[in-house]
C-alpha positions as CSV (number, residue, x, y, z in Angstrom):
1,X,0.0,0.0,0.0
2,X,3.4,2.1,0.4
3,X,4.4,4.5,3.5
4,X,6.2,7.4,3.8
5,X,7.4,10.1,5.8
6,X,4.4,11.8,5.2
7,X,1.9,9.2,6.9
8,X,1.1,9.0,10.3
9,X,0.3,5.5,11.5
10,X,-2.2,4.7,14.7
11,X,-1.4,1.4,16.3
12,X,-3.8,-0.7,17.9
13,X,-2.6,-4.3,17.9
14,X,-0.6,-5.5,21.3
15,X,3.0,-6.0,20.9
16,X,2.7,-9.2,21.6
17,X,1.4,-10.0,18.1
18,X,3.7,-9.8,14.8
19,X,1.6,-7.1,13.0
20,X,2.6,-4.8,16.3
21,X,6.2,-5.0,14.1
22,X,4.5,-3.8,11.4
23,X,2.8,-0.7,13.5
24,X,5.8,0.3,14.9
25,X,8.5,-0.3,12.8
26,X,7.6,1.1,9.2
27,X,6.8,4.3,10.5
28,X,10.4,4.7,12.3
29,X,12.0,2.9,9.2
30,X,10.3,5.3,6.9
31,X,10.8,8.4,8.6
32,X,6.9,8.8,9.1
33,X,5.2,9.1,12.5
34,X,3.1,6.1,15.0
35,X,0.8,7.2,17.6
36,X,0.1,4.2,19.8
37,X,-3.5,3.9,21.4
38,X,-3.7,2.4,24.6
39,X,-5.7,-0.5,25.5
40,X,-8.7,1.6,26.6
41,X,-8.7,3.1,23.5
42,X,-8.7,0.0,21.3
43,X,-11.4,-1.3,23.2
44,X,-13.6,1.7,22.8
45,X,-14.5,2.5,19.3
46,X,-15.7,6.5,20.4
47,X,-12.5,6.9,22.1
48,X,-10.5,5.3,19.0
49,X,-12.1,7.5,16.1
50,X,-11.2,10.7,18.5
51,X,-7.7,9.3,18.9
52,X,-8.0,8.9,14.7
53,X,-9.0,12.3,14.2
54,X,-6.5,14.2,17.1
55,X,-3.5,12.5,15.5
56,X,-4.3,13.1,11.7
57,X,-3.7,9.1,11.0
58,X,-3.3,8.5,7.8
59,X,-2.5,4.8,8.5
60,X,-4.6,2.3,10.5
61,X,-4.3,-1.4,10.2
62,X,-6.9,-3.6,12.2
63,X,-8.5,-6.7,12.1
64,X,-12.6,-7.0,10.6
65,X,-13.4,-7.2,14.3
66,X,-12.3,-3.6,15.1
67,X,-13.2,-2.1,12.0
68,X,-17.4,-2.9,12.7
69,X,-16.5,-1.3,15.8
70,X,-15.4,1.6,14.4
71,X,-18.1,1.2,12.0
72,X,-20.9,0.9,14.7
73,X,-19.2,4.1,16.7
74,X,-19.6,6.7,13.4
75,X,-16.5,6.3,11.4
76,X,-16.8,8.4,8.9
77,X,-15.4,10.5,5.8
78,X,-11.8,9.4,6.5
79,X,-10.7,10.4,2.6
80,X,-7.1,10.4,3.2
81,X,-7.2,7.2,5.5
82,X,-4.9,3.9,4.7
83,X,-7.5,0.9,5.7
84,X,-5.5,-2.3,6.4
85,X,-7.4,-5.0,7.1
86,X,-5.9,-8.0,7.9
87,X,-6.1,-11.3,10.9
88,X,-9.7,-12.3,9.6
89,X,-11.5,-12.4,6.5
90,X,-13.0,-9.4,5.2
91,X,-16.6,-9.6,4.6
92,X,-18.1,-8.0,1.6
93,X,-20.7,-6.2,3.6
94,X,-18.3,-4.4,5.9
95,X,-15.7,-3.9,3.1
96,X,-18.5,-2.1,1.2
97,X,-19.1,0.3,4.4
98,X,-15.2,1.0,4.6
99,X,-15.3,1.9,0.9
100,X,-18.2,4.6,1.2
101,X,-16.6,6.6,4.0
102,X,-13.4,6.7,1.4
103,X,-10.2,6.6,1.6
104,X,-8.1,3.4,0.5
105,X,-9.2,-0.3,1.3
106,X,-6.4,-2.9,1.6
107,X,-6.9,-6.7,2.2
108,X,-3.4,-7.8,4.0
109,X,-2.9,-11.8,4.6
110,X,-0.1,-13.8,6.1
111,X,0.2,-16.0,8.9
112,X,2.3,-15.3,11.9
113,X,5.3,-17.6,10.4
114,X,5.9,-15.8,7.5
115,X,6.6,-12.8,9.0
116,X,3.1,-10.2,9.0
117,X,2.1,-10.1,5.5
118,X,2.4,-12.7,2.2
119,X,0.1,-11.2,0.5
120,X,-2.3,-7.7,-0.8
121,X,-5.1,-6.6,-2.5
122,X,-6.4,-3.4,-2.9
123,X,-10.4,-3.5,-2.4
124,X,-11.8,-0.8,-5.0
125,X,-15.2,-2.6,-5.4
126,X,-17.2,-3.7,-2.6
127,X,-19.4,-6.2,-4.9
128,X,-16.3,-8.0,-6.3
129,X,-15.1,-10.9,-4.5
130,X,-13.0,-10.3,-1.7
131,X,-9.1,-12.1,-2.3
132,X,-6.1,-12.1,-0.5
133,X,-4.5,-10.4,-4.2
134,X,-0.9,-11.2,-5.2
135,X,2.2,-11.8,-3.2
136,X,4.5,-9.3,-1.8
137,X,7.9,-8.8,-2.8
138,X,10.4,-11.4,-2.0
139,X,7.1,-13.7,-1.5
140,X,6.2,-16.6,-3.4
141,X,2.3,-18.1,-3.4
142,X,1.4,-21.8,-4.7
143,X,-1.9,-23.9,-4.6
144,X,-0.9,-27.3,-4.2
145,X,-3.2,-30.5,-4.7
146,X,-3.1,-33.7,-1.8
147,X,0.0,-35.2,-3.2
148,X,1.8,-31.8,-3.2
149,X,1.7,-31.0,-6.7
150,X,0.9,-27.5,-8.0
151,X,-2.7,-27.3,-8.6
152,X,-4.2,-25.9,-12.1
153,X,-5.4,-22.3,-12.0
154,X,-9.5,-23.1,-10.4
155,X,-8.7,-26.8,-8.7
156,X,-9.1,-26.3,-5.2
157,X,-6.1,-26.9,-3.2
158,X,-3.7,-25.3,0.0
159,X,-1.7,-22.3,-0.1
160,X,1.7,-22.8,0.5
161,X,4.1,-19.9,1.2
162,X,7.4,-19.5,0.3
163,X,10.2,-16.5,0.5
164,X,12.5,-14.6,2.4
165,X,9.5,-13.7,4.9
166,X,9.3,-17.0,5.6
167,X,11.0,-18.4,8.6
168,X,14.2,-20.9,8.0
169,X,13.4,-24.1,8.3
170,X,10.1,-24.0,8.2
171,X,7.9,-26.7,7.1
């Protein structure tokens, strides 16, 4: 979705999670700014949206979960707002509120082990299916069938990960 010194990120997620790495490191590395809500603050979504709107975010990432929060507490007209969603799917009801109060819509996925994200998709059209989009640089995405073998474009199958996100060793 890119950064830059520009943005100002609001983070929400625990430290003790990998996406907190995320939330607090690409600000620092990019020269931009994090404002870090407290835990009262991520559990109330009133107290969130005025934290959103003192600090100027122009970054949040959270999961579906806290965005209906903020949905049910009045967020609203956020044009200039970066919406990461990731840890859940994203429902196409909820992704179609996010898109009308503006701003950009991002689908993040990527399990803890390969280091926050694998994968993104920009969400433009709230009646389109939602995906986890194409992998991230460095990041390699394959379908595979039961005996392991790469699966034709439509056969369902799992997603394996591969990459330099991905931890050493890991199978």
């Amino acid at each position: 979705p890119g950064f830059s010194a520009d943005d100002t990120l609001l983070a929400v997620t625990t430290v003790s999670f990998d996406i907190a790495g995320l939330e607090l490191y690409l600000p620092l590395i990019c020269g931009g700014k994090v404002v870090i809500a407290d835990r009262a603050q991520v559990l109330d979504g009133f107290a969130l949206i005025e934290l959103l709107k003192e600090c100027k975010a122009t970054v949040l990432q959270a999961t579906p979960t806290l965005w209906q929060m903020l949905m049910e507490a009045g967020l609203s007209d956020q044009p200039g707002l970066k919406m990461l969603c990731g840890g859940e799917p994203l429902p196409k009801e909820l992704a179609r509120k996010l898109l009308s109060i503006g701003g950009e819509l991002w689908n993040m996925y990527g399990p803890t082990e390969t280091t926050i994200w694998s994968s993104v998709a920009r969400i433009e059209d709230g009646d389109a299916p939602i995906h986890i989009g194409h992998p991230i640089a460095n990041t390699q995405l394959y379908i595979l069938d039961a005996q392991e073998r790469i699966a034709p474009i439509g056969v369902v199958g799992e997603l394996y990960i591969g990459g330099d996100g991905l931890a050493n060793g890991y199978f």
